[in-house]
C-alpha positions as CSV (number, residue, x, y, z in Angstrom):
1,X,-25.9,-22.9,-15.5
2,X,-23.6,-23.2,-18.1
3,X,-20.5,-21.0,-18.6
4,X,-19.6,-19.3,-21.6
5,X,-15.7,-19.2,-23.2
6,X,-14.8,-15.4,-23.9
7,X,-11.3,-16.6,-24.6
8,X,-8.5,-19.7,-24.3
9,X,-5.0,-18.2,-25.4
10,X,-1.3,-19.6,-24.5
11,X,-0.2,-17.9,-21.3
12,X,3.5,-19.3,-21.7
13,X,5.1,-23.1,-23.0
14,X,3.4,-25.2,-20.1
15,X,-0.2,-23.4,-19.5
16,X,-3.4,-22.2,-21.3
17,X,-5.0,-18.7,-19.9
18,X,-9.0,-19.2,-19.9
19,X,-11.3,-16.5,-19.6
20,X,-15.1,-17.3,-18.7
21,X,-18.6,-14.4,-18.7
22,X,-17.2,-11.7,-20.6
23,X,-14.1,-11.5,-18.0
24,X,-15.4,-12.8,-14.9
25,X,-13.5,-15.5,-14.1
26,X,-9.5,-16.1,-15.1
27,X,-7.5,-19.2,-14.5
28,X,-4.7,-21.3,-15.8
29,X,-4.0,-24.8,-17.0
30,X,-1.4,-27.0,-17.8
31,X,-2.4,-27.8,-21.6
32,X,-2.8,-31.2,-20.9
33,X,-5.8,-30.0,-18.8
34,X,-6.8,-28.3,-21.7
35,X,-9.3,-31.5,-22.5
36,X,-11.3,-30.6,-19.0
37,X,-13.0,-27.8,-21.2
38,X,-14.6,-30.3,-23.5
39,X,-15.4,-28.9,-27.0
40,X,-14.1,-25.6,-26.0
41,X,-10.8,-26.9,-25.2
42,X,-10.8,-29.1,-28.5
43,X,-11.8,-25.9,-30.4
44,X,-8.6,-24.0,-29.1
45,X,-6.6,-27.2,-30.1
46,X,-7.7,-26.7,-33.5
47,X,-7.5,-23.2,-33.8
48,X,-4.5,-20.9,-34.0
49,X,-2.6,-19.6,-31.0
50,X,-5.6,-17.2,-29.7
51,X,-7.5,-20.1,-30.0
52,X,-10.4,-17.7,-31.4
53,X,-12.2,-21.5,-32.2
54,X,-13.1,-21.5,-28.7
55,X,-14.7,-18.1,-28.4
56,X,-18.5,-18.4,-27.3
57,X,-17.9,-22.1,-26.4
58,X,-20.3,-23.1,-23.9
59,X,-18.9,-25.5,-21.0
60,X,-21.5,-26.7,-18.1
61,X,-21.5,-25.7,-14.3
62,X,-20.5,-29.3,-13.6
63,X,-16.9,-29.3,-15.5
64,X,-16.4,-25.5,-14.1
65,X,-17.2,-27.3,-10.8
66,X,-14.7,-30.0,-11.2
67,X,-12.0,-27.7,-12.8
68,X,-12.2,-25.0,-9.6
69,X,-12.7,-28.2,-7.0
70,X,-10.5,-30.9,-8.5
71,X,-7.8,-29.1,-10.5
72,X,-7.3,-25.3,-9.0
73,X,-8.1,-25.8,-5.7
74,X,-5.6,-28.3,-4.6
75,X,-2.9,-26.5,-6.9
76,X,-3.6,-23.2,-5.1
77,X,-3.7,-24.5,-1.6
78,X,-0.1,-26.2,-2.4
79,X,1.2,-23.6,-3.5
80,X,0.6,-21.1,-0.7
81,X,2.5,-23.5,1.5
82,X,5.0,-23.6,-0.2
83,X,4.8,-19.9,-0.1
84,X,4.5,-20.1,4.0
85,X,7.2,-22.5,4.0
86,X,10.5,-20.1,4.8
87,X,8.2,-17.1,6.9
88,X,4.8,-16.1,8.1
89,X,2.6,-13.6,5.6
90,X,-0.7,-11.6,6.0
91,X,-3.6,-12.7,4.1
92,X,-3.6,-9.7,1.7
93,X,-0.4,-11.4,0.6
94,X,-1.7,-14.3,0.3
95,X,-4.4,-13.3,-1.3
96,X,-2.3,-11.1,-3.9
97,X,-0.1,-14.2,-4.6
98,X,-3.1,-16.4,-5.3
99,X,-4.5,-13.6,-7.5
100,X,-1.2,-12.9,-9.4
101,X,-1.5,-16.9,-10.6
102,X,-5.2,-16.3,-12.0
103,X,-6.7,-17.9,-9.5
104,X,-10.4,-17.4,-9.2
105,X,-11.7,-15.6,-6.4
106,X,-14.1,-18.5,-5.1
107,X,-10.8,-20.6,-5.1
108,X,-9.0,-17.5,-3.3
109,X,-11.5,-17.7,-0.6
110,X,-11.7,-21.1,0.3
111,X,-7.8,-21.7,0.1
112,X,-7.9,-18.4,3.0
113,X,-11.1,-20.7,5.1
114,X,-8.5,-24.1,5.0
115,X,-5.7,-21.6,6.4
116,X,-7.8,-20.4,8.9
117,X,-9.4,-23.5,9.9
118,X,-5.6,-24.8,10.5
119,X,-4.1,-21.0,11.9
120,X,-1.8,-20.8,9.1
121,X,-2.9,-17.6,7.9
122,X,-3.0,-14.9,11.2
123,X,-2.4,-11.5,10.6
124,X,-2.4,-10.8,14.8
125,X,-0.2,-12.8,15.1
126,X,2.3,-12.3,12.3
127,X,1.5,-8.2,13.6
128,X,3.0,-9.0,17.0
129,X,5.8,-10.7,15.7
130,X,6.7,-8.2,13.0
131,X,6.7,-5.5,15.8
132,X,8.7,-7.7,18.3
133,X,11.8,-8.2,15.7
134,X,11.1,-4.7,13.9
135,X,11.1,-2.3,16.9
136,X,14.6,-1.8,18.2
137,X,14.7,-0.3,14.4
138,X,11.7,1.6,13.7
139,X,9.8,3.9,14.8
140,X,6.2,3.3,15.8
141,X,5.2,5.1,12.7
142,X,6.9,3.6,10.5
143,X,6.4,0.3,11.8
144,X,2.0,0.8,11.2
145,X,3.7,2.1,7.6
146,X,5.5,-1.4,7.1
147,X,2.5,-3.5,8.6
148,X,-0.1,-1.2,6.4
149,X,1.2,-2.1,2.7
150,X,1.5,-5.7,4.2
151,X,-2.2,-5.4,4.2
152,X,-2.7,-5.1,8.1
153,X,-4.4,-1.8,9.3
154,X,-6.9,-0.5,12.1
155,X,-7.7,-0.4,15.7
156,X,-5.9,-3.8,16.5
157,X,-2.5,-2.7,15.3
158,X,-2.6,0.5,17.0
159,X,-4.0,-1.1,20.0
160,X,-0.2,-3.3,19.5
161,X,1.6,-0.4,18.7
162,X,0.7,1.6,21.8
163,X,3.1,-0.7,23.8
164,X,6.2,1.0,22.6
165,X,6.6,3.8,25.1
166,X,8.7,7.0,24.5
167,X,11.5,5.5,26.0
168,X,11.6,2.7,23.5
169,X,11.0,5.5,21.0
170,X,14.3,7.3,22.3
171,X,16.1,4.0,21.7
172,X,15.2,2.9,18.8
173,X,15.9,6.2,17.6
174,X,19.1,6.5,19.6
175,X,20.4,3.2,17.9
176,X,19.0,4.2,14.2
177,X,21.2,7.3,14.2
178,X,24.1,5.5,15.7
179,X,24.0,3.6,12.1
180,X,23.7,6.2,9.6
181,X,25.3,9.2,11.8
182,X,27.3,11.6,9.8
183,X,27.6,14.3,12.7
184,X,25.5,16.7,9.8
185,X,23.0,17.7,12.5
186,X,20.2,18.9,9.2
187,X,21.0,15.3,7.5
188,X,20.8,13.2,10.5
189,X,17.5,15.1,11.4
190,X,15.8,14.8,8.6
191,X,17.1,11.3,7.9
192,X,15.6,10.3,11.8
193,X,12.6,12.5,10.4
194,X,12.2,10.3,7.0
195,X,11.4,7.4,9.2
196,X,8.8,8.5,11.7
197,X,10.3,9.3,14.9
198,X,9.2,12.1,16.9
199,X,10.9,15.5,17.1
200,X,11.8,14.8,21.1
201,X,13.3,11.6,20.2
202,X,15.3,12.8,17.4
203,X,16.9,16.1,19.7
204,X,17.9,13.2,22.3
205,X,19.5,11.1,19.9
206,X,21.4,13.7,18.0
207,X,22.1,15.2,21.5
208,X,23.7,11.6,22.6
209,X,25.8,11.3,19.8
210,X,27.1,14.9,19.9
211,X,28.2,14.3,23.4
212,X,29.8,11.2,22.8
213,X,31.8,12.4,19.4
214,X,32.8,16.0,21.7
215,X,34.3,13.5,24.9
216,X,35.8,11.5,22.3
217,X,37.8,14.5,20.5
218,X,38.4,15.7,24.1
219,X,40.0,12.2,25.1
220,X,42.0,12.1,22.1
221,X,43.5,15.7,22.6
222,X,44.5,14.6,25.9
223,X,46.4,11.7,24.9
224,X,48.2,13.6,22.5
């Protein structure tokens, strides 16, 4: 099946933006690559900066092959270890990054099936360890908040998040206020409020606090 050239334009000073089937399929190369494409790439040589030459340009199933197998591939799967290098991420990260740098979706998927195969890409895992460092400073809710725009969602992470009881609710709360308190009881409320904590655990915290500013006024008027 052969594959036809919608469009090759300059993407930036090092790489060449190709578009394949009216839109389908988007991916980069370095312009020295350019010569994979064959007469399409020669055509956008020849032609001015749209490379309009190449428009309609047919290139075979065998050189898109080679270019997604040979050339993107192994680019992509370096570069999302070098992404994984300095922390964990979820796979909708991943995923987003790969797709960010025009990579096709058939190389998208089987750069995610080598990071399974090797357990680099676990999004239980990374959950658990997201909640174990993030909890003494969220609240349950917003913690399935932070974990839900990283892409991770559903029964499993409530299943996690059902671990933190109400006393490590109160805490967390307790020693969130204790960071931003302003003795204000509305603003402290609705700033506990603002990031998920229930109303019992925000009354105990602001409660705490209250006490421990009033005995601390009290032991001042007594030394003085």
């Amino acid at each position: 099946m052969a594959h036809i050239v919608k469009s090759i334009s300059e993407y930036d000073k090092k790489r060449w933006k190709v578009t394949l089937d009216e839109g389908a399929v988007t991916f980069l190369l370095y312009k020295g690559e350019k010569r994979l494409l064959g007469d399409a790439g020669n055509a956008a040589s020849a032609g001015t900066e749209n490379s309009s030459g190449a428009c309609g340009v047919e290139i075979s199933d065998e050189t898109y092959r080679h270019i997604l197998e040979e050339v993107l591939l192994p680019r992509a799967k370096k570069r999302v270890l070098y992404y994984l290098k300095n922390a964990d991420k979820t796979e909708f990260q991943i995923r987003r990054k790969l797709a960010e740098g025009f990579y096709p979706e058939e190389v998208i998927e089987k750069v995610m099936e080598f990071l399974h195969r090797y357990e680099f890409a676990d999004d239980v895992r990374y959950a658990e360890s997201f909640i174990e460092a993030k909890r003494d400073g969220c609240s349950r809710r917003e913690l399935e908040a932070k974990l839900y725009q990283k892409g991770i969602r559903g029964e499993t992470v409530k299943e996690m998040l059902s671990g933190i009881s109400a006393e490590d609710e109160y805490s967390a709360c307790e020693k969130a206020l204790r960071k931003k308190y302003t003795g204000d009881e509305r603003k402290d409320f609705a700033y506990l409020a603002r990031k998920g904590y229930p109303f019992d655990a925000i009354e105990h915290a602001i409660n705490v606090l209250r006490e421990e500013q009033g005995n601390g006024r009290e032991k001042t008027a007594d030394t003085i």
